[in-house]
N, C-alpha and C positions, 0 to 999 in steps of 0.2 A: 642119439636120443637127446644129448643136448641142443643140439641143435635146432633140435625140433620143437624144445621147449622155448628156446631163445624166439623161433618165429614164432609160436602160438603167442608168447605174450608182445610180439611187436603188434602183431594182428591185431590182441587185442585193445592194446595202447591207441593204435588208431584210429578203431571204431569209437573207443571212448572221443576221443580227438574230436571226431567225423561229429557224433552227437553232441557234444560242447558249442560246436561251429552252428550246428541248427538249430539249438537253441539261442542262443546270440543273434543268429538272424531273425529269427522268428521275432523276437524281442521287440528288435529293433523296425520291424516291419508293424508290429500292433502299437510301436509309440507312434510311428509315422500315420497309421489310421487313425487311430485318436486326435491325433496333432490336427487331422485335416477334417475330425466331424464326421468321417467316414462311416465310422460305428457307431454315432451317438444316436440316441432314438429322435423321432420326428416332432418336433414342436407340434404341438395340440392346441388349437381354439378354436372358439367355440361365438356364438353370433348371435346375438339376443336381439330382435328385431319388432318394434310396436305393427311392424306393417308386413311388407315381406318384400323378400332378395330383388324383385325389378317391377319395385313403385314406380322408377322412372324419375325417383327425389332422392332425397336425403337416405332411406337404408338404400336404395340401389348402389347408391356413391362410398358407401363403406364396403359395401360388397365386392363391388368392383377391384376396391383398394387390396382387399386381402386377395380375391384370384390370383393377381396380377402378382403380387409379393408370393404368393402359392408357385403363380409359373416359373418365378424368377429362381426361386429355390429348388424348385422341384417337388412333383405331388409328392411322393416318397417322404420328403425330408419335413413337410406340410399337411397335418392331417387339421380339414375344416368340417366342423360339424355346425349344422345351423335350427334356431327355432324361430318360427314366424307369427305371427298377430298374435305377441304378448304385451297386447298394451293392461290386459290386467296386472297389478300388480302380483296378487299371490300367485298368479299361472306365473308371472315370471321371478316371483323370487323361486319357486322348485325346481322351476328350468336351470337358474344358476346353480342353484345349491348342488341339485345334482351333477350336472358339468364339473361342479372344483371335488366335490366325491369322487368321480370318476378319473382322477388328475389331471385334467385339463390345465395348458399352462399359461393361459391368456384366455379371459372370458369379456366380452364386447359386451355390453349393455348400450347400445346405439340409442340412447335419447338419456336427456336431462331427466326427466322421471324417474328411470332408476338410480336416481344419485345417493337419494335413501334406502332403498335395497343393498347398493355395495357397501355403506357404511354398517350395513346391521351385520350382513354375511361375512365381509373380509376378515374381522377378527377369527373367522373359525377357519379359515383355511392362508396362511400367512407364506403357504410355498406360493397360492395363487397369484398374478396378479389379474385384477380386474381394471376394468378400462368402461368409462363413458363420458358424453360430450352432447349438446354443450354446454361445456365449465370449468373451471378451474379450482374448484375447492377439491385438497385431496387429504381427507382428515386418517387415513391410515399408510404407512408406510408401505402397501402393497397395491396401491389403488392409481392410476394415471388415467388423466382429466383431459380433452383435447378439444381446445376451445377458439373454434375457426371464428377469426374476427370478421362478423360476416358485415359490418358496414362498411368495409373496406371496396369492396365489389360493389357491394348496394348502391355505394355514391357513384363510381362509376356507370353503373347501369340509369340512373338517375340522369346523369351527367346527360348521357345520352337521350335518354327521354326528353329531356326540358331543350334542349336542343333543336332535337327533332319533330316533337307534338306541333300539330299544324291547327288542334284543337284547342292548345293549353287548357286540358283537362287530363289526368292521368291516376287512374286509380289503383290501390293496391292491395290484395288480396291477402288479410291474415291469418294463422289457425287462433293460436293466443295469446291475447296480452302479457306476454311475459317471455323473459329467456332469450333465444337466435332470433328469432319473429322482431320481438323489439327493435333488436340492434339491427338485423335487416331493413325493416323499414321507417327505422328516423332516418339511416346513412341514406336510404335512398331519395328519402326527401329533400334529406340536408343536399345532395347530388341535384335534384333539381333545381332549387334555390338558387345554390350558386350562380347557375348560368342563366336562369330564367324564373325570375322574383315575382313576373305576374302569374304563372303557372297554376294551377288549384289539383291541389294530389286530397284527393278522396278514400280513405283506409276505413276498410271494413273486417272484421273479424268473423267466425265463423263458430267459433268455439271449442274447435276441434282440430286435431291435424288429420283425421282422415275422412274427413265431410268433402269427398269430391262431390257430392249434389249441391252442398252451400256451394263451396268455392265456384260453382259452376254459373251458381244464379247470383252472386255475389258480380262476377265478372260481365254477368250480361246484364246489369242493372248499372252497374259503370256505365258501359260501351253506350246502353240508350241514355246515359245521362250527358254524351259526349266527347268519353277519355275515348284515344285513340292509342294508348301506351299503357298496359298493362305490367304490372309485377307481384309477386308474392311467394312466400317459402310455404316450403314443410311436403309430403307426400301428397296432401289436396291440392295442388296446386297442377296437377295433371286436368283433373276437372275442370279449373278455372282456364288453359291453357287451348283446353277443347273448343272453350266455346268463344276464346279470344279466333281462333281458326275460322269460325260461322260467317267471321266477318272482315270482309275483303279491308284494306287500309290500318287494320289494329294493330301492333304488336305489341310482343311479350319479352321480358326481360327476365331469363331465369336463374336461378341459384341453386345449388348443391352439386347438379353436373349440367350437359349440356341437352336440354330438351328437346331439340332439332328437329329427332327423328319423328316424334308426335304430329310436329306441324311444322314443315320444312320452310314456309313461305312467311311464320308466324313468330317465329323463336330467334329476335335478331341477333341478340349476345345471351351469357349467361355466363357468372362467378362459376367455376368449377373448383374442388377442394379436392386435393391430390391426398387422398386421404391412403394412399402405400405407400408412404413418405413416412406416415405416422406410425402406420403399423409395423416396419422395417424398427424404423424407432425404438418400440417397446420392446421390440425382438432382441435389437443391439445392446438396449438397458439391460435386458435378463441376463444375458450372454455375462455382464462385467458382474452382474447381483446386485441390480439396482431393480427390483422388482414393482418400483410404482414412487410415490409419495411427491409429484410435480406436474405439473400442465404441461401440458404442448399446444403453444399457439400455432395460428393456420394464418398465416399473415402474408402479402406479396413481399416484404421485404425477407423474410425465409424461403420463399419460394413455393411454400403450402397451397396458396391461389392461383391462380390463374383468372384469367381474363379471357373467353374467346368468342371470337365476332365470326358471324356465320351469313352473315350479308352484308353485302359495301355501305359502308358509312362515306358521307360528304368528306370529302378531303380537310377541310376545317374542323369535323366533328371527330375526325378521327386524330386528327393532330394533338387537339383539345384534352382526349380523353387519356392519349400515350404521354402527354405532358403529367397529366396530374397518377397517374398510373406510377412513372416515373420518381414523383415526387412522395405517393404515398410509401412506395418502397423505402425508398432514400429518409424518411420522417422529416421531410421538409414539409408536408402536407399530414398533420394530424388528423384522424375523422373520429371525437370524441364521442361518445355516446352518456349522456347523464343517467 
C-alpha cells in the first residue's frame, strides 16, 4: 500500500514535471514568433490617387512601388487598399478620413494637392501616418513628405535633347505652373542650355494634370512648329507621348517611370523614381516609432532615380550624359532650381 502510494505520487511529480516542460517551451516558441513578426498582423495602406493605378505617369509609379514592396513582404503580411480619380478634394478628404477610421497604417495621398488635407486630418488620427509628394513641408509629427528632385533627371533628359535635336527646337509639355512640373522643366531646360545655348525650348502649359487632349494638341502644335525632342510630367503626358508617336524623327523624354511600352520607337530615356525605396522607408520608420514628421528626398545621389535609356545614344552623348549623371550624384554638379 505504500508502495503504491510512493508511485502514484512519483506519477504524479512527473506529469506536473512533463507540464512545466511545455509550458516553457511553448513560451519560448511565441517569443521566438514574435521576435520574427511571424504573428504580428499585416501592415495596412491605403493609396489616394488623383487619377488611377496604370496612368502610365506619376500614380502608376507609386503603384508600382507599393506591389513590388507588397511582393517583397508578402501579400499576407501587406494588405493594399486603393481609391482612384480623387482629384476632388472633399471625395478625397472622406476617402482618408475613412481609411485612418478603419486603422489603416500608412495612407498615400499621391499628389502635392493633398498636402492641406493631411495637415487638417492628421491631428485626429496620430497612430496614422500619412504620406504625400511632391514636398517636403511636414507640419505634423505623423505626416512624411517625399519630394523626388525631379530636375535632376530633367537636365539629363535635356542634356540629351540639345545634343541630339537636329531641329534646335524642342518643346515641353506642362500640367501646372507650379510644384514637380516647375522643377521638371527649368532642370530640363537648364539641361539643354548647357550643351546647346542656340536651342529654343518652347513650354506650354495645359492647366491641368489630367488634360491628355491639351497635352496632346500642346505636343502637336510643337512638332509643326519644328521641335523634334519632346518632354513633359504629370499623368497627361501619355496624350502628349501619343501624338509625339504620329511622327516619324520626334522623340520623348519621359519622367516618373519608363513610358517605352506606349511608343517603343518614341520614348528614348525617361528619369524613373524608385519610389519602393520610399515606401520600405516609411515601413522601417513605423517599425522604430518614428511615424512621419521628415521628407524623403528622391535624388541620384540616394539611389531614389534612375536614369534609363531605351535606345542607343551616339557614343559622345552618352559619355556626356554618364559624366554629369556621375557628377550630379557625387554633388559636384548642382542643378538649382529658384
Amino acid at each position: 500500500m505504500f508502495e503504491r502510494n510512493v508511485s502514484g505520487k512519483n506519477a504524479s511529480e512527473k506529469n506536473v514535471s512533463r507540464g512545466k516542460w511545455k509550458s516553457v517551451v511553448l513560451a519560448f516558441l511565441l517569443v521566438c514568433l514574435l521576435g520574427t513578426g511571424a504573428w504580428s498582423a499585416p501592415i495596412k495602406i491605403a493609396f489616394v490617387v488623383p487619377s488611377t493605378r496604370d496612368d502610365m505617369a506619376w500614380s502608376q509609379a507609386m503603384y508600382e512601388g507599393i506591389v513590388a514592396v507588397q511582393k517583397k513582404l508578402g501579400e499576407a503580411n501587406l494588405e493594399l487598399s486603393i481609391s482612384e480619380r480623387l482629384g476632388n478634394p472633399v471625395d478625397a478628404a472622406a476617402a482618408i478620413r475613412q481609411y485612418a477610421s478603419q486603422g489603416y497604417d500608412i495612407i498615400i495621398a499621391h499628389g502635392t494637392q493633398y498636402q492641406s488635407l493631411l495637415n487638417d486630418i492628421a491631428p485626429d488620427f496620430p497612430e496614422t501616418s500619412f504620406a504625400y509628394g511632391t514636398g517636403y513641408a511636414t507640419n505634423h509629427p505623423n505626416i512624411f513628405a517625399y519630394d523626388p528632385q525631379a530636375q535632376e533627371g530633367a537636365y539629363l533628359g535635356g542634356m540629351i535633347a540639345g545634343l541630339m535635336t537636329k531641329s534646335g527646337v524642342i518643346g515641353l509639355v506642362g500640367p501646372v505652373e507650379a510644384g514637380d512640373a516647375i522643377k521638371y522643366n527649368k532642370g530640363f531646360e537648364m539641361g539643354v542650355k548647357a550643351v546647346n545655348d542656340k536651342a529654343v525650348v518652347r513650354t506650354a502649359y495645359t492647366g491641368s494634370f489630367n488634360d491628355l487632349v491639351g497635352a496632346g494638341d500642346i505636343a502637336k502644335t510643337a512638332i509643326k512648329g519644328g521641335a523634334d525632342f519632346l518632354s513633359g510630367s504629370s499623368q497627361q503626358s501619355v496624350g502628349a507621348v501619343k501624338a509625339a508617336a504620329e511622327t516619324e524623327g520626334v522623340y520623348w523624354i519621359a519622367t516618373d517611370l519608363n513610358m517605352k511600352d506606349i511608343a517603343p520607337k518614341t520614348v528614348l530615356a525617361a528619369q524613373v523614381y524608385r519610389f519602393e525605396i520610399v515606401v520600405q522607408e516609411m515601413i522601417d520608420s513605423r517599425e522604430k516609432g518614428v511615424l512621419g514628421g521628415r521628407a524623403i528626398p528622391l535624388t541620384f545621389g540616394n539611389g531614389y532615380i534612375e536614369m534609363q535609356v531605351n535606345l542607343p545614344l551616339p557614343p559622345d552623348v552618352a559619355e556626356k550624359v554618364e559624366k554629369a549623371k556621375a557628377d550630379i550624384a557625387s554633388g559636384a554638379l548642382k542643378i538649382e532650381i529658384d
